[in-house]
Wavefront OBJ file of the C-alpha trace (Angstrom):
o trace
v 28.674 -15.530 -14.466
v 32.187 -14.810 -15.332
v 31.530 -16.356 -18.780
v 29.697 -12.725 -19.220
v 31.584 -9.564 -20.239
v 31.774 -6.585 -17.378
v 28.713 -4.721 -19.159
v 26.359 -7.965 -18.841
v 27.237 -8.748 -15.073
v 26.702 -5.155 -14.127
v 23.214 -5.230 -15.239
v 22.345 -8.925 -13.849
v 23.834 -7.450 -10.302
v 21.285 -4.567 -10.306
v 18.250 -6.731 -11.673
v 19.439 -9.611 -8.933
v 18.786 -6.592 -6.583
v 15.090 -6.178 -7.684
v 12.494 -8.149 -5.252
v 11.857 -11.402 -6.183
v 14.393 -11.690 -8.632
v 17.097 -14.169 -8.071
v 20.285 -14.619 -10.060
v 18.581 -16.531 -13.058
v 15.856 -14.483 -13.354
v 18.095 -11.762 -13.409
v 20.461 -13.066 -16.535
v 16.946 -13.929 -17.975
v 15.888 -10.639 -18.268
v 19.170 -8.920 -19.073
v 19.336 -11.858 -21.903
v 15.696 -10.624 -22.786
v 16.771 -6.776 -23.110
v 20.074 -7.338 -24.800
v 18.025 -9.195 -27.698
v 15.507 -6.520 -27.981
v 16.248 -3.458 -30.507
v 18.348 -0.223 -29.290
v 15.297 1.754 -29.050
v 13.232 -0.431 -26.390
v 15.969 -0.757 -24.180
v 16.274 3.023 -23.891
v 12.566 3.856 -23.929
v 13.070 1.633 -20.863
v 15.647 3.007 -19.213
v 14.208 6.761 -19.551
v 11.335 5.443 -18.260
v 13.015 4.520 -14.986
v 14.754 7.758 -15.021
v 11.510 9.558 -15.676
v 9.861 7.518 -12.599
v 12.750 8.606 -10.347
v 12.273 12.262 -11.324
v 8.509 13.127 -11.560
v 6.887 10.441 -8.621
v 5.927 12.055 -5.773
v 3.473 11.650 -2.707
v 0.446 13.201 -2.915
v 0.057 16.235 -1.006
v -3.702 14.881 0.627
v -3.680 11.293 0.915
v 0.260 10.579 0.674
v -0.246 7.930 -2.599
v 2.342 8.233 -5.401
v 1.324 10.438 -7.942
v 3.193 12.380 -10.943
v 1.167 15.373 -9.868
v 0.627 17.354 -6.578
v -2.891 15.627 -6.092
v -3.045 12.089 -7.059
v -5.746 10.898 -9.648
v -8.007 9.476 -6.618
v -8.159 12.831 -4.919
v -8.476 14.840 -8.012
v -11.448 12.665 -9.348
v -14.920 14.606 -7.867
v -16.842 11.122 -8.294
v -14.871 9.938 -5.200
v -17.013 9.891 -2.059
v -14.867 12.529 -0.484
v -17.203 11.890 3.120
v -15.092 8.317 3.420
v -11.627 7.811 3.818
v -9.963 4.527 4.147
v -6.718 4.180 6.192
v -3.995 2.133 4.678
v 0.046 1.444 5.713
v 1.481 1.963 1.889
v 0.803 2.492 -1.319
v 0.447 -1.129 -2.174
v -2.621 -1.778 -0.194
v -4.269 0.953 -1.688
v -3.534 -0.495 -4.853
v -5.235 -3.930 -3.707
v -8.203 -2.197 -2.576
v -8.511 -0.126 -6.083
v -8.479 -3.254 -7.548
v -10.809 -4.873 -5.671
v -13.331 -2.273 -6.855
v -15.420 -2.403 -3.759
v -14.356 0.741 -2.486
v -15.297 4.314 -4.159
v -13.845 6.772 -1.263
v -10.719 8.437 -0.716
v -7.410 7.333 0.968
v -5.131 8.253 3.338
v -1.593 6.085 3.554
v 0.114 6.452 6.687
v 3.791 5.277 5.783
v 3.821 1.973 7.838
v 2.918 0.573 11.251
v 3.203 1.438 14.997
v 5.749 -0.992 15.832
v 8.316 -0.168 18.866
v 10.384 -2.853 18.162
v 11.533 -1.331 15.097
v 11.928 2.621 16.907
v 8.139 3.397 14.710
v 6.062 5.096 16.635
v 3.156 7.303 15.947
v 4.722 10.431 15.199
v 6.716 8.160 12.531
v 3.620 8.144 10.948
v 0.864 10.151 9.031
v -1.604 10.419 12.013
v -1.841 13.782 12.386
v -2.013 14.539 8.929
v -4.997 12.406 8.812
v -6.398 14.258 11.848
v -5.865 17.752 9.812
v -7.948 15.855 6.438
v -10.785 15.278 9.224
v -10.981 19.054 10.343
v -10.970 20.481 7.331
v -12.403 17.933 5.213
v -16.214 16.712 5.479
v -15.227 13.566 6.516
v -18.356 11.254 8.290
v -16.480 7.860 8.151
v -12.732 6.734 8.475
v -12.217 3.208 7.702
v -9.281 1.268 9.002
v -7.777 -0.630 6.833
v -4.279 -1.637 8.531
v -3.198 -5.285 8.250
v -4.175 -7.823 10.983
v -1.149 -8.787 12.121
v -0.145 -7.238 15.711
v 1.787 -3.877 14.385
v -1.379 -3.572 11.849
v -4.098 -4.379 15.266
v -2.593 -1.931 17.415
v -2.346 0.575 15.097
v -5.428 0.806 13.861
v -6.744 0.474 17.876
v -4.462 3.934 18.652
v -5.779 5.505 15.459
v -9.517 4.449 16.831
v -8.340 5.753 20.526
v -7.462 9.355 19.172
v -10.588 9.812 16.497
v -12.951 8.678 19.810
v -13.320 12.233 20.786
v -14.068 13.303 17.285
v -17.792 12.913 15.387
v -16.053 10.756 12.841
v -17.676 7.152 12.744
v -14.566 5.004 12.919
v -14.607 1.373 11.017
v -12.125 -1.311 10.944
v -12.677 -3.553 7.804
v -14.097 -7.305 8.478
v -11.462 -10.185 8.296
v -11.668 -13.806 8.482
v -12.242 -17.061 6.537
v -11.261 -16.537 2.993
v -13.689 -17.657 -0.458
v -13.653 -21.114 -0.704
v -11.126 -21.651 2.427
v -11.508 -24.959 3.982
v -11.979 -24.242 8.178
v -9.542 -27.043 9.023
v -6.584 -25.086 7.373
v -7.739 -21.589 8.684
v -5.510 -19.855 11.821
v -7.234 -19.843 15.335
v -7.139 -15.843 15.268
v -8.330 -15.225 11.758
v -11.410 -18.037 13.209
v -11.984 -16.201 16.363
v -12.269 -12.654 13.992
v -14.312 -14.223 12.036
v -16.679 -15.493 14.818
v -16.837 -12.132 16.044
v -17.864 -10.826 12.881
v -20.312 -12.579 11.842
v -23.623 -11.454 10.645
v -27.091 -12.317 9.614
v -27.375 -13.752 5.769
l 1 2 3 4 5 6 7 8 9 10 11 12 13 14 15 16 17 18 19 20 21 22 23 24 25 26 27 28 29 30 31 32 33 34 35 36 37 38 39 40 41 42 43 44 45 46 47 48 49 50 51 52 53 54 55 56 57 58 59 60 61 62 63 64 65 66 67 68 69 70 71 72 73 74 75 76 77 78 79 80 81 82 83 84 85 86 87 88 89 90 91 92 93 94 95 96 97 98 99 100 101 102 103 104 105 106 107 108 109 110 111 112 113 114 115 116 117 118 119 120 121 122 123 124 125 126 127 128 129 130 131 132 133 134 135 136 137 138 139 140 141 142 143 144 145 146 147 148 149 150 151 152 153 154 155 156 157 158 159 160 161 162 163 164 165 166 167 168 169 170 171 172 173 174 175 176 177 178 179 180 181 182 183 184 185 186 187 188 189 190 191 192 193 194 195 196 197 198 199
């Protein structure tokens, strides 16, 4: 890289900084914006600058938004009785994606997990316990991930609504489309057993 003047290497270190991109994909793309014209490069730039300065969380559900309420609470047509509990704004994103869900959100910030000093004041639990009072909420649907942080929060979550009127869910998980069973885990084929359901 020392082939590269000081300008050049500055930008491959910060892009080499970005997930997933490793020192080639990083001269790659500062190749690819160096050839593009003046104007792109900046609209791209203020557009990270512009990210940095208007994102926010939501004030509600805790998504990113530009705005104090993000578009999903904002948006009447949302089933404001159901709200699905995620760890971050990614998963949400999955889920909205997946277009089987037409509720609202709630994104708690991450995972009980001791190990790493999280606990579940770390969290947004009690935030989600304010949306239920004040909110007509009938269902809350946990949607944490099924690995043991993502288990045993969603069980604590589960232990504190029990003394509420809230119908608590946790979403199905198990074999995956077109998964062959010899290849599947022996806890995501146990969760599936215990699943199951009538076709």
């Amino acid at each position: 890289m020392d082939h590269y003047p000081g300008s050049i290497k500055t930008l491959i270190r910060h892009l080499a900084r970005l997930p997933g991109i490793g020192q080639k994909t990083a001269e790659r793309l500062a190749m690819h914006i160096l050839q593009q014209p003046a104007d792109e490069a900046h609209q791209l730039a203020r557009s990270i600058v512009e990210m940095k300065k208007k994102l926010r969380l939501c004030s509600r559900c805790f998504a990113l938004s530009d705005d104090a309420l993000c578009r999903i609470c904002n948006d009447s047509a949302r089933d404001a009785h159901l709200i699905c509990v995620v760890e971050q704004p990614a998963d949400m994103a999955s889920i909205e994606k997946s277009g089987a869900f037409r509720g609202r959100y709630h994104i708690l910030g991450g995972v009980i997990s001791p190990m790493d000093g999280i606990g579940p004041d770390d969290l947004k639990i009690a935030e989600l316990l304010d949306r239920i009072e004040t909110e007509a909420v009938g269902e809350i649907i946990l949607a944490t991930g099924t690995n043991v942080e993502g288990e045993s929060t969603a069980a604590y979550i589960a232990g504190v609504l029990a003394s509420t009127a809230v119908k608590v869910t946790r979403i199905a998980s198990g074999v995956p489309m077109g998964g062959d069973l010899k290849y599947v885990d022996q806890v995501t084929l146990k969760r599936a057993m215990e699943s199951r359901h009538g076709i």
